[in-house]
DODO-742677 format. One line per field, with one value per residue (C-alpha): residue in three letters; z, y, x. Coordinates in steps of 0.1 Angstrom, whole numbers, padded with zeros to 4 digits. Each point is the difference from the previous one (the first is absolute). Example, Ala and Ser with C-alpha at 12.3 -4.5 7.8 and 13.67 -1.06 7.14 Angstrom:
BEGIN
residuo c(ALA;SER);
w c(0078;-0007);
v c(-0045;0034);
u c(0123;0014);
# end
This chain:
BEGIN
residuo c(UNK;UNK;UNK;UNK;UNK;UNK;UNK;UNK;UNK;UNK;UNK;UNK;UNK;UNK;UNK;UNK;UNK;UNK;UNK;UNK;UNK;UNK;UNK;UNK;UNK;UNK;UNK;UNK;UNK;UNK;UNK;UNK;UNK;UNK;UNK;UNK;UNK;UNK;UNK;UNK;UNK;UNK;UNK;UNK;UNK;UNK;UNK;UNK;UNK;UNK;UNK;UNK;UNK;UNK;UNK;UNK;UNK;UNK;UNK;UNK;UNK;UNK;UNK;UNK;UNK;UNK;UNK;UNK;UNK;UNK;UNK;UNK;UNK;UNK;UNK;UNK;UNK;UNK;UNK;UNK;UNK;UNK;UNK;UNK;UNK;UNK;UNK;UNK;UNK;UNK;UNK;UNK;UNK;UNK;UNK;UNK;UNK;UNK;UNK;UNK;UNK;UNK;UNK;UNK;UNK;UNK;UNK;UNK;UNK;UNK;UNK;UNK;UNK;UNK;UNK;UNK;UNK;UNK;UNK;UNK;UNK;UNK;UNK;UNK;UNK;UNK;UNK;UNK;UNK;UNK;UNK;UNK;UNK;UNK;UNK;UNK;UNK;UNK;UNK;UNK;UNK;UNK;UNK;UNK;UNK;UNK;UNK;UNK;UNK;UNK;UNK;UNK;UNK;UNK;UNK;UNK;UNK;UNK;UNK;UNK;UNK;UNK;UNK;UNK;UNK;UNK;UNK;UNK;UNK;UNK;UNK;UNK;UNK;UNK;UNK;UNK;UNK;UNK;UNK;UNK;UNK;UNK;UNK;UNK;UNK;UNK;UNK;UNK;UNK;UNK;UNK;UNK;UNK;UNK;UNK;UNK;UNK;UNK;UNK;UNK;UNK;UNK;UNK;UNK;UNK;UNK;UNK;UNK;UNK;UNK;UNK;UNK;UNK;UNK;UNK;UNK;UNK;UNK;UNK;UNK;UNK;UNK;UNK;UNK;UNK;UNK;UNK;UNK;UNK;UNK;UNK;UNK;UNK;UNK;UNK;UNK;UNK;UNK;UNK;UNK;UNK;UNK;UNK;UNK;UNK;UNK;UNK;UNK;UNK;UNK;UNK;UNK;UNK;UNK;UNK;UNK;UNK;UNK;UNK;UNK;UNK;UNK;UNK;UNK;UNK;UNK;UNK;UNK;UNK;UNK;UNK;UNK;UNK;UNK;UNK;UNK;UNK;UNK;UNK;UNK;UNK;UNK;UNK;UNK;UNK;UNK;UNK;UNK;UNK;UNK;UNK;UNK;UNK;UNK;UNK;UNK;UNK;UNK;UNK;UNK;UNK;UNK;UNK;UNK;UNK;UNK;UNK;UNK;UNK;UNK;UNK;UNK;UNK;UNK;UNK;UNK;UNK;UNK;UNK;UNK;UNK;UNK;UNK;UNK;UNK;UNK;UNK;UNK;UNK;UNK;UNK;UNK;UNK;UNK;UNK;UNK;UNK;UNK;UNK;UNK;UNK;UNK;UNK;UNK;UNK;UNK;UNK;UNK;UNK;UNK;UNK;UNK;UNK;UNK;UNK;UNK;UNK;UNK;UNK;UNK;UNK;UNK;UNK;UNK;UNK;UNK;UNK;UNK;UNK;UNK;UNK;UNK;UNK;UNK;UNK;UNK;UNK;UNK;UNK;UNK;UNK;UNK;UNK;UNK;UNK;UNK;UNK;UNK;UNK;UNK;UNK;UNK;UNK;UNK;UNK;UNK;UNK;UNK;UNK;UNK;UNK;UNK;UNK;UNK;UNK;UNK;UNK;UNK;UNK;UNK;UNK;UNK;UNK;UNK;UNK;UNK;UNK;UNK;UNK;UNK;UNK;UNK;UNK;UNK;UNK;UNK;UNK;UNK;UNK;UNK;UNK;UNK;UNK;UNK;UNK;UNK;UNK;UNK;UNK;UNK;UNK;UNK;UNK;UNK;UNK;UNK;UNK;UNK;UNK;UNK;UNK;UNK;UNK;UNK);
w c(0396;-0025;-0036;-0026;-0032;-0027;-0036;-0019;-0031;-0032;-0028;0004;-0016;0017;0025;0016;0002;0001;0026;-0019;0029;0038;0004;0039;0028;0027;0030;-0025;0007;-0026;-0008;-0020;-0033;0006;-0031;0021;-0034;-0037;-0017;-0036;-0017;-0037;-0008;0016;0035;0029;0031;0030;0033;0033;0003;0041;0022;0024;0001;-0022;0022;-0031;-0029;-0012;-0032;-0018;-0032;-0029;0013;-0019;0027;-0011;0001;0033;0021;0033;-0013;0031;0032;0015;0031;0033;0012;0019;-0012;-0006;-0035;0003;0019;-0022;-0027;0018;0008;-0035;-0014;0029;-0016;-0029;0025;-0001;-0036;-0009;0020;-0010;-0039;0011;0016;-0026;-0023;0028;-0001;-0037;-0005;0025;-0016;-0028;0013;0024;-0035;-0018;-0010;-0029;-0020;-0006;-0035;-0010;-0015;0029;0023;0035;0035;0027;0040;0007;0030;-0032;-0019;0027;0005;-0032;-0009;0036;-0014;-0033;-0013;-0033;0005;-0033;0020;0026;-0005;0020;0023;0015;-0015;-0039;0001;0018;0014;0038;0027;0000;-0037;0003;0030;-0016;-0031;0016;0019;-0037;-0008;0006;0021;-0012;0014;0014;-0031;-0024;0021;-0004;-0037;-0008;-0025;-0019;-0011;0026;-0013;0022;0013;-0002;0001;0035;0034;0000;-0034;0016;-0028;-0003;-0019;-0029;-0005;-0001;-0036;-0001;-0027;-0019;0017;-0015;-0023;0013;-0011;-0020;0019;-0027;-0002;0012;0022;0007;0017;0016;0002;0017;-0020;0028;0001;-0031;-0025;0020;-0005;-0037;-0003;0021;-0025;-0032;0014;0009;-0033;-0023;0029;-0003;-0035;-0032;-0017;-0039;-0024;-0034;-0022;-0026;-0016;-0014;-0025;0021;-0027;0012;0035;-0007;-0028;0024;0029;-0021;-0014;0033;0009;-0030;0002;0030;0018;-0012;0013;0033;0002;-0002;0025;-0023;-0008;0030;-0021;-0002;-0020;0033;0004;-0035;0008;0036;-0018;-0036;0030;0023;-0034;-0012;0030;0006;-0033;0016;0037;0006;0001;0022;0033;0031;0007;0034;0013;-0021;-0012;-0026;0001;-0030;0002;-0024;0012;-0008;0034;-0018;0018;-0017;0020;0012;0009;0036;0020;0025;-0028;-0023;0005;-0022;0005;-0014;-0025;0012;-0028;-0030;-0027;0009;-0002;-0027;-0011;0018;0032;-0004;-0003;0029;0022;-0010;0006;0036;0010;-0011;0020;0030;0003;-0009;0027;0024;0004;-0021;0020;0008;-0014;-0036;-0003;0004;-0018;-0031;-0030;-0024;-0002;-0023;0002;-0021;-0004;-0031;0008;0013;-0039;0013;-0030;0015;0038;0022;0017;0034;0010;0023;0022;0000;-0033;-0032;-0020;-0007;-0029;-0001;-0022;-0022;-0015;-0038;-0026;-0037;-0018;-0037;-0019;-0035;-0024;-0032;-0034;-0019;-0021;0008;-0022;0004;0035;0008;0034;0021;0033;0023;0038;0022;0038;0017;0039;0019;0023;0022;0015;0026;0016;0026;-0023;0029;-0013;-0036;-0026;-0029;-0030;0019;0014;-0033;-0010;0021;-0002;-0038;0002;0021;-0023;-0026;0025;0004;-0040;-0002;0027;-0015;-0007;0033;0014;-0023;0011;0040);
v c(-0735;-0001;0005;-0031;0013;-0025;0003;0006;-0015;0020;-0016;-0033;-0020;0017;-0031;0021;0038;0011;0028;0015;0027;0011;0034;-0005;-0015;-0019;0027;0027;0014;-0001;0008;-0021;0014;0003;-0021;-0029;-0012;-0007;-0037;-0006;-0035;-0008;0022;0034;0020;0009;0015;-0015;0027;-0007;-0007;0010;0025;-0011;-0011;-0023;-0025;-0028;-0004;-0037;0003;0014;0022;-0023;-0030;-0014;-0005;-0017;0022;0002;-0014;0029;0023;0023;0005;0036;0003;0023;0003;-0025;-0026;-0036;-0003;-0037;-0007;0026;-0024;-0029;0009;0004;-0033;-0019;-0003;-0022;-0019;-0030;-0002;0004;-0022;-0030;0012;-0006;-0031;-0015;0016;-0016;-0034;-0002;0012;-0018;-0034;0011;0012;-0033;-0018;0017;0042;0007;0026;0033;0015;0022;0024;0006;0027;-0010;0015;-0011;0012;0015;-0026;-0028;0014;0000;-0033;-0015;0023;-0016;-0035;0005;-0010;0009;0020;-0017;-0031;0013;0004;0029;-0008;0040;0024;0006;-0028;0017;-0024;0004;-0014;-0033;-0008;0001;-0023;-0028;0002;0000;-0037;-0012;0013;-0019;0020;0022;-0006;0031;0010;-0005;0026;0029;-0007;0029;-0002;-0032;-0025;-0027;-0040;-0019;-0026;0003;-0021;0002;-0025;-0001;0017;0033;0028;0009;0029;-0024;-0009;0040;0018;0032;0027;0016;0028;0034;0015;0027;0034;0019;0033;0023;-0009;0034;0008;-0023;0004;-0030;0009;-0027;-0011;0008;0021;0003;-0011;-0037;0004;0002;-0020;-0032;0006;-0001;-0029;-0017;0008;-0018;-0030;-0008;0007;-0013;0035;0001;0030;0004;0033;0016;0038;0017;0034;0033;0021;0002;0004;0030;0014;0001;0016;0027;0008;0004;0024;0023;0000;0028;0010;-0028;-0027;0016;0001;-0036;-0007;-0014;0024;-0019;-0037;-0017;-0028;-0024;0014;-0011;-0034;-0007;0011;-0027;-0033;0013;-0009;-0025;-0023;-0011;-0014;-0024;-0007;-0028;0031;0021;-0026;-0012;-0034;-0004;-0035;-0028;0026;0025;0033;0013;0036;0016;0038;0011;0015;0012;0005;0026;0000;0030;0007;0021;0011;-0028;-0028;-0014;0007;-0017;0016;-0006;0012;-0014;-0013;0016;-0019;0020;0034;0026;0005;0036;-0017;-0027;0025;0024;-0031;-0013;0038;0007;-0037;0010;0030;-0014;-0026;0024;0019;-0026;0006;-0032;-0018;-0038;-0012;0018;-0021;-0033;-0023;-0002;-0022;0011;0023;0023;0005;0028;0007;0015;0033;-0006;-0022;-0033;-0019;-0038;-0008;-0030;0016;-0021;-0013;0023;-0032;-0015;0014;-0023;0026;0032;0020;0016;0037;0007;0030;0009;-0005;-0002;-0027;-0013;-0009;-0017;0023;-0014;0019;-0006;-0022;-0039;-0011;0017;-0017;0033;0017;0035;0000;0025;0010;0002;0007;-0034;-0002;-0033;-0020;-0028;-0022;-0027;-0025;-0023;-0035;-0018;0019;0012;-0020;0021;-0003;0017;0024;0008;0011;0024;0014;0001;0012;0032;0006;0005;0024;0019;0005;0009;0021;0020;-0023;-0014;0034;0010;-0034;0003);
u c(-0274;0028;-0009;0015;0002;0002;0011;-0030;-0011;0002;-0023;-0015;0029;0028;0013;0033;0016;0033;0013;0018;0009;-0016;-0006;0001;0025;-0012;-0011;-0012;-0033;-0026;-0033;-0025;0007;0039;0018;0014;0020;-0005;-0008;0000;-0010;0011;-0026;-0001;0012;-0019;0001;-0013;-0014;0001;-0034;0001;0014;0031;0039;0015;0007;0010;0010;-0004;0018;0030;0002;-0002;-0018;-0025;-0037;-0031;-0026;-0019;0029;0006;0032;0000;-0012;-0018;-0012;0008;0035;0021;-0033;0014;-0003;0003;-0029;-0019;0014;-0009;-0035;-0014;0017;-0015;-0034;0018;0024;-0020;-0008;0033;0015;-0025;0012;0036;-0006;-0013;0031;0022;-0014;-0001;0031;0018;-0004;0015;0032;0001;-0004;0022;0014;-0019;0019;-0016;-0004;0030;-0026;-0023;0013;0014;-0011;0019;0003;0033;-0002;-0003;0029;0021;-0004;0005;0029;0018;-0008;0007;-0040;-0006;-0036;-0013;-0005;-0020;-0037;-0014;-0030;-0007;-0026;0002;0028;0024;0032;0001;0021;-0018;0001;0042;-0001;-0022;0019;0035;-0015;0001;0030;0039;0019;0034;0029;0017;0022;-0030;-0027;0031;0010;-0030;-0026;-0002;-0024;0000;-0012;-0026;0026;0038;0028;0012;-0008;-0041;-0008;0019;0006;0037;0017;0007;-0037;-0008;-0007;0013;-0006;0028;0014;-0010;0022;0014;-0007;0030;0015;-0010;-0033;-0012;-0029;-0026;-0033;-0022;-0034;-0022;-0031;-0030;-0033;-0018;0027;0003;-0039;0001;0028;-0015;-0031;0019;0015;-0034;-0015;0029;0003;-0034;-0013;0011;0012;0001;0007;-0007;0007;-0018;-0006;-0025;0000;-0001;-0012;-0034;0008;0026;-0029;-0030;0026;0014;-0033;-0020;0030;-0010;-0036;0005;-0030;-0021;0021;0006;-0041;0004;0030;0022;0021;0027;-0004;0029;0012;-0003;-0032;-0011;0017;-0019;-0029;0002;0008;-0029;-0021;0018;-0001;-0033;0003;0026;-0018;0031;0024;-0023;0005;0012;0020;-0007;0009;-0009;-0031;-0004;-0019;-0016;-0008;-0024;0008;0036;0015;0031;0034;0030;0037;0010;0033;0000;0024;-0007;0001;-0018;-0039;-0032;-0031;-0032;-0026;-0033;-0022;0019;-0013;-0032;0014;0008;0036;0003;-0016;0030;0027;-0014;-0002;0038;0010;-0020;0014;0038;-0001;-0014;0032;0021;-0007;-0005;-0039;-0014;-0027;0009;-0032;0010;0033;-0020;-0028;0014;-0003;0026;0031;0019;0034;0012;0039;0001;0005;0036;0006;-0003;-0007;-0003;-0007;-0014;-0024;-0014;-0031;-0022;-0012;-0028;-0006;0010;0013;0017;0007;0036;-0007;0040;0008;-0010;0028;0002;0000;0000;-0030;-0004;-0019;-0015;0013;-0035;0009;-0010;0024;0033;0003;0017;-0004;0009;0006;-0007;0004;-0030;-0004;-0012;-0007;0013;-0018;0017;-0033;0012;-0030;0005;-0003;-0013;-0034;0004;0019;0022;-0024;-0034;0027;0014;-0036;-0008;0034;-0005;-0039;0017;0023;-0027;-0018;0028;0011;-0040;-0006;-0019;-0028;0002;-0008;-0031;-0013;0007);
# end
């Protein structure tokens, strides 16, 4: 009996994989721990084995789709075996079930598009058959008017018909003018649209001849991954920044000194503490002082964690990657920075385990090795805020001359760390954010009495 092999879940909150290539054709022999191809999510890469002997005998997808996880990719089984019957056979057992579930999507959704095309959200991502898109792109239907009744949403066959019996007809000229946005009713005998009541776009401007090269990369795999969840987090939350700095004096002190103390300080493990070590380690205490910082806006509910599960951006060679240091406003400064460091390494090198770039409850975002001095950092969703880490820079500071009287004043330069702080203002409001932000910033300039106290 053929042998479905499905893509497999990695980590409990993983919904999908990307292929990003197969490693076999279809008719290649393989053995149960031959790589059939390799997946990654926005989180790490995998491969996935055979899991039987036998022949290819299908692949079900193409390099580069994106497959929920637990949907049948390929099909294993003895040559010259019908693969679809094999496919057949194990979706029968949820033929029934399914179909009642689309029923029920058919019936509900039908009486809206009799009533009326609802138009689809320009943010929400469109799936549509290529039998669908055929169809509308023939008759000129814009698919934003078309409200998809398949599985997951998807606009099928059906969904064009019933909203094309709503629509006025084009007359022959206006279905080949191209793309255009096309009214409900138009002008000509029976409400037909004509080419005069089409809205067409400017025409691109075209590009000059010395130009040079240019490459067109498409946007797919694991970059339309994190791009479709930057996109989600600002669409959905109401993002707000605010800036503030805090002296480094301490913080460069404490990390040159642990440097010199030699033998002693590799006894301890901290003789590899860096600055973002030291910073991860002051908000890890700092926020269960501020529990409304430390949360989830899920819905119309908020979360309030009292553990800190901490999150730190690390930039991979797949993309941007956030794991997680469980419980860290429990743990010692060199247990902080050995965790950020074992994390680092394992997305760097691709080996990260799903389950350690999820669950947590507040992120660090730390650009100021490369001099950024300013940034709008973005919210790790569901969490309600994230701390954007800037370089350290000098700046001027008033210094009293000793005398009350004179009114005189020095000024001198002194290194000062920046920190951009944006919360979603759906949860937190500016003032209670601007005091945590400014009880870190005293952490920070006093690190050293945060750490004889932790």
């Amino acid at each position: 009996m053929a042998h479905i092999l499905t893509m497999p879940r990695q980590g409990n909150t993983v919904e999908s994989c990307v292929i990003t290539n197969w490693k076999v054709k279809e008719g290649d022999i393989v053995t149960p721990e031959t790589v059939v191809c390799e997946v990654e999510t926005d989180k790490a890469a995998f491969e996935i084995p055979a899991g039987a002997a036998g022949t290819v005998l299908k692949l079900l997808f193409a390099a580069g789709d994106d497959v929920p996880v637990l949907k049948p990719i390929a099909v294993i089984g003895a040559a010259g075996e019908d693969w679809k019957a094999a496919l057949g056979s194990q979706e029968s057992s949820h033929k029934e079930h399914k179909g009642k579930e689309e029923q029920r999507e058919k019936d509900s959704s039908c009486f809206s598009l009799c009533a009326s095309a609802p138009l689809r959200d320009k943010n929400s991502e469109m799936h549509i058959s290529p039998r669908a898109r055929n169809l509308a792109e023939k008759e000129a239907l814009p698919l934003e008017a078309v409200l998809g009744t398949g599985p997951g949403g998807r606009i099928i066959e059906r969904d064009v018909i019933a909203a094309l019996k709503n629509k006025h007809p084009l007359t022959a000229a206006a279905k080949a003018a191209g793309t255009a946005t096309v009214p409900s009713v138009g002008s000509g005998i029976g409400g037909r649209v004509k080419v005069a009541d089409l809205a067409f776009s400017p025409p691109p401007t075209p590009p000059f001849s010395n130009e040079g090269a240019i490459t067109e990369t498409p946007i797919k795999g694991i970059r339309k991954v994190i791009s479709d969840r930057m996109l989600k987090s600002l669409s959905e939350s109401a993002q707000f920044t605010i800036n503030a700095s805090a002296p480094a004096s301490k913080l460069q002190e404490f990390r040159m000194g642990v440097k010199s103390q030699g033998s002693l300080a590799e006894e301890l493990d901290l003789t590899k503490i860096t600055i973002n070590d030291l910073v991860l380690f002051a908000v890890a205490r700092t926020l269960p002082r501020f529990p409304y910082m430390n949360a989830h806006k899920i819905g119309e509910t908020i979360k309030t964690f009292e553990r800190v599960h901490l999150a730190f951006a690390v930039d991979s060679p797949r993309g941007l990657m956030v794991p997680v240091i469980r419980n860290a406003n429990l743990l010692s400064l060199a247990q902080i920075s050995s965790d950020a460091k074992r994390l680092a390494t394992a997305c760097q090198n691709g080996t990260v385990n799903p389950d350690e770039l999820t669950g947590s409850t507040f992120s660090v975002s730390n650009l100021g090795s490369f001099g950024v001095t300013g940034f709008t950092p973005v919210l790790n969703m569901p969490e309600v805020a994230v701390l954007g880490v800037c370089g350290i820079e000098l700046k001027p500071v008033a210094v009293s001359s000793g005398d009350a009287n004179s009114g005189n004043c020095a000024v001198r330069f002194e290194p000062h760390i920046g920190f951009s702080l944006t919360i979603n203002h759906q949860v937190i409001d500016g003032a209670p954010a601007a005091r945590f932000l400014k009880a870190l910033c005293e952490a920070v300039a006093h690190i050293d009495l945060l750490l004889a106290t932790g």
